[in-house]
C-alpha positions in Angstrom: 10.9 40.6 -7.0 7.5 41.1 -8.4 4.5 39.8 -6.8 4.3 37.2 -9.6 7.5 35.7 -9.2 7.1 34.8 -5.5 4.0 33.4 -6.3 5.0 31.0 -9.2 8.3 30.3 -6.6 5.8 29.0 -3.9 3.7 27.1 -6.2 7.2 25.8 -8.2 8.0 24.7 -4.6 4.7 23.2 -3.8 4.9 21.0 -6.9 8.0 19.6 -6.4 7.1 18.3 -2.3 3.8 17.6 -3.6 5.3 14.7 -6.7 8.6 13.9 -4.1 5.4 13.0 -1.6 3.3 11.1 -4.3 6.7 9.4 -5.7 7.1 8.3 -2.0 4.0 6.8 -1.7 3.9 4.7 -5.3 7.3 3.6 -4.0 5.9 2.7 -0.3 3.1 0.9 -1.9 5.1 -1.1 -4.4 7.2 -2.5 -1.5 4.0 -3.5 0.1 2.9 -5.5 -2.8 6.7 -7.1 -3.1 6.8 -8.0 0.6 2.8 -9.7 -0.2 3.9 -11.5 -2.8 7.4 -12.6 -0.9 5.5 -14.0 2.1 3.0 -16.1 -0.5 6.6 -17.2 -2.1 7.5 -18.6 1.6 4.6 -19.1 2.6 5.3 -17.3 6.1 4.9 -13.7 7.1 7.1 -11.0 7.7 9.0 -10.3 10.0 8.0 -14.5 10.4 7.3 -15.3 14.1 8.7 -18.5 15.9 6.4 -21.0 14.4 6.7 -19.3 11.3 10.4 -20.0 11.2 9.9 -23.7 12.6 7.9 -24.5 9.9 10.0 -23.1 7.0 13.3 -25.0 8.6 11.1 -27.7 8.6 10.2 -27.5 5.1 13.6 -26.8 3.9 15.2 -29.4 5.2 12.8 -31.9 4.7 12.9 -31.2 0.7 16.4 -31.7 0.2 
């Protein structure tokens, strides 16, 4: 192969890890902001500790 070709291979493969590693990221980040807006919805945070739970049983079942 000539010189050129392993060169565009390498940077052909550095493209594709480098947008897989950026897709990763947008989709890391948008979970963030669904798990944010999930504990505002429940009013509790996640993973919810003791009282946490407590107080949401308490506010389910007092609502009914």
């Amino acid at each position: 192969m000539a010189p050129d070709t392993i060169d565009d291979l390498r940077q052909g493969a550095r493209d594709v890890v480098y947008t897989g590693l950026g897709l990763g990221i947008l989709g890391f980040q948008r979970l963030q902001v669904q798990r944010r807006e999930l504990e505002k919805a429940l009013g509790v945070g996640l993973p919810p500790t003791p009282d946490d739970v407590g107080r949401l049983v308490r506010h389910l079942t007092h609502h009914r």
